[in-house]
C-alpha positions as CSV (number, residue, x, y, z in Angstrom):
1,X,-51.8,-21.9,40.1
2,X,-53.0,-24.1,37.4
3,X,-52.7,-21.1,34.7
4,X,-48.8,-20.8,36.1
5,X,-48.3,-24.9,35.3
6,X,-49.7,-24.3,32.0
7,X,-47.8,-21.4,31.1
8,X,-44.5,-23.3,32.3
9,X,-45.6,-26.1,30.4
10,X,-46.0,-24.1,27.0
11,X,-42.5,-22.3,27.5
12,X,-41.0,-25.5,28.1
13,X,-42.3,-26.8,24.9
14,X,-41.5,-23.7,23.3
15,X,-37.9,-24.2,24.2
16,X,-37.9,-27.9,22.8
17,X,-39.0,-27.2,20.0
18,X,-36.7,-24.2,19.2
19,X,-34.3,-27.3,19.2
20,X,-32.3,-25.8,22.4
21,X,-29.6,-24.4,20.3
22,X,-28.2,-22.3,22.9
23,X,-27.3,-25.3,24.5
24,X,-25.7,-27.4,22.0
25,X,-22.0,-27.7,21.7
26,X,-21.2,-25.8,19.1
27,X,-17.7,-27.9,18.6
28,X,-20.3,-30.8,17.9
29,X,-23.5,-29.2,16.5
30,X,-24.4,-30.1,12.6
31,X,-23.3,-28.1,10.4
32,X,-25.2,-24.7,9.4
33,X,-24.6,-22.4,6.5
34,X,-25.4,-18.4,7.5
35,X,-25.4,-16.1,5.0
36,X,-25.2,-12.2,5.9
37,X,-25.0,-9.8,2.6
38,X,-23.0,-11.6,0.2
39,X,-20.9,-13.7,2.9
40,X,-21.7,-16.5,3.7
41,X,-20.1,-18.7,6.4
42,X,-20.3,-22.2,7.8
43,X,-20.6,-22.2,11.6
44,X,-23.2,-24.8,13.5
45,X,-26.6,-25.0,14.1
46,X,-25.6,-24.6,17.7
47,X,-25.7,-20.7,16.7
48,X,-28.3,-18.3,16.7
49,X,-28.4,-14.7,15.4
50,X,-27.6,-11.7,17.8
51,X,-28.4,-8.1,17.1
52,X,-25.1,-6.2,18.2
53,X,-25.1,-2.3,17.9
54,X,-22.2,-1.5,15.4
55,X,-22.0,-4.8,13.5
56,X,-23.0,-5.3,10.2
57,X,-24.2,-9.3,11.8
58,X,-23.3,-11.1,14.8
59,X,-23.5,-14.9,15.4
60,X,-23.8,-16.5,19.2
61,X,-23.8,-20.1,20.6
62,X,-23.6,-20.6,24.3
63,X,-19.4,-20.6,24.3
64,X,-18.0,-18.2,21.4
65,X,-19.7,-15.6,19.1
66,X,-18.8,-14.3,15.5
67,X,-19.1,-10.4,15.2
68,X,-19.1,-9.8,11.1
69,X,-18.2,-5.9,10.1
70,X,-19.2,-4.9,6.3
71,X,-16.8,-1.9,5.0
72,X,-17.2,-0.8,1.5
73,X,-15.1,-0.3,-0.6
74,X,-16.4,3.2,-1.4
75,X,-15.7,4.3,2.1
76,X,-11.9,4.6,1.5
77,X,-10.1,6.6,-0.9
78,X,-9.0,4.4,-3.8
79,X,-10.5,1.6,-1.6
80,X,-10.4,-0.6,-4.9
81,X,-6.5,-0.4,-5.0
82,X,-6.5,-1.7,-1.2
83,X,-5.2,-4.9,-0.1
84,X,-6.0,-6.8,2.7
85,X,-2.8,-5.8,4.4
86,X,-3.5,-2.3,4.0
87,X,-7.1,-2.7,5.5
88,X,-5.6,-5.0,8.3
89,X,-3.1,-1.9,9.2
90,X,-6.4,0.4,8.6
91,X,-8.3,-1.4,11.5
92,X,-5.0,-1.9,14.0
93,X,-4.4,2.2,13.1
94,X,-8.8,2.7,14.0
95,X,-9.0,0.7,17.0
96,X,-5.3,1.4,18.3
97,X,-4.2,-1.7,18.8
98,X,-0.9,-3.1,18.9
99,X,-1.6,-6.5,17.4
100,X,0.7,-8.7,15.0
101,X,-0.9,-8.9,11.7
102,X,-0.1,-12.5,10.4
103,X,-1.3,-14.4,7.1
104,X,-2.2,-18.1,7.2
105,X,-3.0,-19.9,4.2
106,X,-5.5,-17.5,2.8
107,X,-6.1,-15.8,6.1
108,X,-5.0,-12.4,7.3
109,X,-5.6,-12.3,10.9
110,X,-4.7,-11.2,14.5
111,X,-5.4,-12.3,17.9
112,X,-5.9,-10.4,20.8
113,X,-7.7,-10.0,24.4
114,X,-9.8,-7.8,25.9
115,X,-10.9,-7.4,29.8
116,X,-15.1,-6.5,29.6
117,X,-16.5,-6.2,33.0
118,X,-13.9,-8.0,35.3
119,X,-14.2,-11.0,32.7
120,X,-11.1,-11.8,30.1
121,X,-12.4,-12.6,26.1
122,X,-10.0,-13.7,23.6
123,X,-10.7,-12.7,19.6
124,X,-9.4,-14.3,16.4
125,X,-10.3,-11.5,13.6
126,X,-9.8,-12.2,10.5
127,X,-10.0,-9.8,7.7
128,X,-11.0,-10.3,4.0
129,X,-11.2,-8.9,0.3
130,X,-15.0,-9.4,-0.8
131,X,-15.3,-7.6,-4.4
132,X,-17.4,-4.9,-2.8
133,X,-16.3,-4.2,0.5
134,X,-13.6,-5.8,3.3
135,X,-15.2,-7.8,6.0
136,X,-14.1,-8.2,9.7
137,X,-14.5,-11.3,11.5
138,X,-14.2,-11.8,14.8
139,X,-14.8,-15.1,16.9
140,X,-14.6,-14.6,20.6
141,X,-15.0,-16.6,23.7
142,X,-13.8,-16.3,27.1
143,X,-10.0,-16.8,27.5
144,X,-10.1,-20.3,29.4
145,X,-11.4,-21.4,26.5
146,X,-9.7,-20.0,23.8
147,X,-7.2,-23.1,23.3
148,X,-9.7,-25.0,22.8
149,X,-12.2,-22.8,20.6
150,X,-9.0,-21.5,18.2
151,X,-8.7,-24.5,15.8
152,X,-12.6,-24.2,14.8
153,X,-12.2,-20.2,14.9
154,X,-9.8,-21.3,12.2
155,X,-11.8,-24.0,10.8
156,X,-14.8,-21.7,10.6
157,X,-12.7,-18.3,9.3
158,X,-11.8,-20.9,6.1
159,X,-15.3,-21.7,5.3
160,X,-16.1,-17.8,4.2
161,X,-17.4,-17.4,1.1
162,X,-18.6,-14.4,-1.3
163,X,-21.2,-14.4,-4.1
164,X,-19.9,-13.0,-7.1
165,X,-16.4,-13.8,-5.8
């Protein structure tokens, strides 16, 4: 019994002092700089890194996540003469969608849901032109929330930066 209180003791400390980041708010959390290759993007510290098969990175909190995808630019033909728009048709053609590509500002983007195990996600993914490769971004959270979560999807999407860029 006493090896059990002790045990629960040391994994509650263990949590405290990870600074309960799964639990923060991540509307409110401080600020946080990740940096994944040469991106790097400004979410809050109420994210944590998340290994996700398929993804070049993958960013969680406790009410959205950022899925990052790395394509070079070697991997298409004449991938250096390739636009945005042309890799933004290139993923809509690869994941047969039928999403409306739109450009805000500097972002190229679509927005879309998707129905995973009886439970309803929206995605904001936005795509961009790094010198060496495109990158695909994609914030999701469940769709009650999406309203809500959109403007810091956006506020978020406009904080990526590339070295060398």
């Amino acid at each position: 019994m006493r090896k059990c209180l002790w045990m629960g003791a040391i994994l509650l400390l263990a949590v405290a002092v990870s600074g309960c980041s799964m639990f923060a708010d991540p509307k409110t959390a401080d600020p946080k700089d990740f940096t994944l290759e040469e991106l790097t993007i400004t979410l809050t510290d109420a994210f944590s890194d998340l290994e996700v098969e398929g993804a070049t990175g993958a960013f969680q909190s406790r009410d959205c996540s950022v899925f990052l995808i790395r394509e070079g630019l070697d991997r298409f033909e004449n991938g250096s003469e390739m636009t945005i728009a042309d890799y933004a048709e290139r993923v809509q053609e690869n994941n047969q969608m039928e999403v409306e590509i739109k450009t805000e500002g500097d972002l190229t983007y679509f927005e879309r849901s998707a129905t995973t195990d009886g439970q309803t996600f929206n995605y904001y993914s936005v795509m961009y032109r790094a010198p060496e490769a495109f990158w695909l971004l994609q914030f999701a959270c469940e769709s009650d929330d999406y309203e809500v979560y959109r403007p810091y999807f956006v506020s978020w999407a406009q904080s990526v930066t590339f070295a060398g860029a």
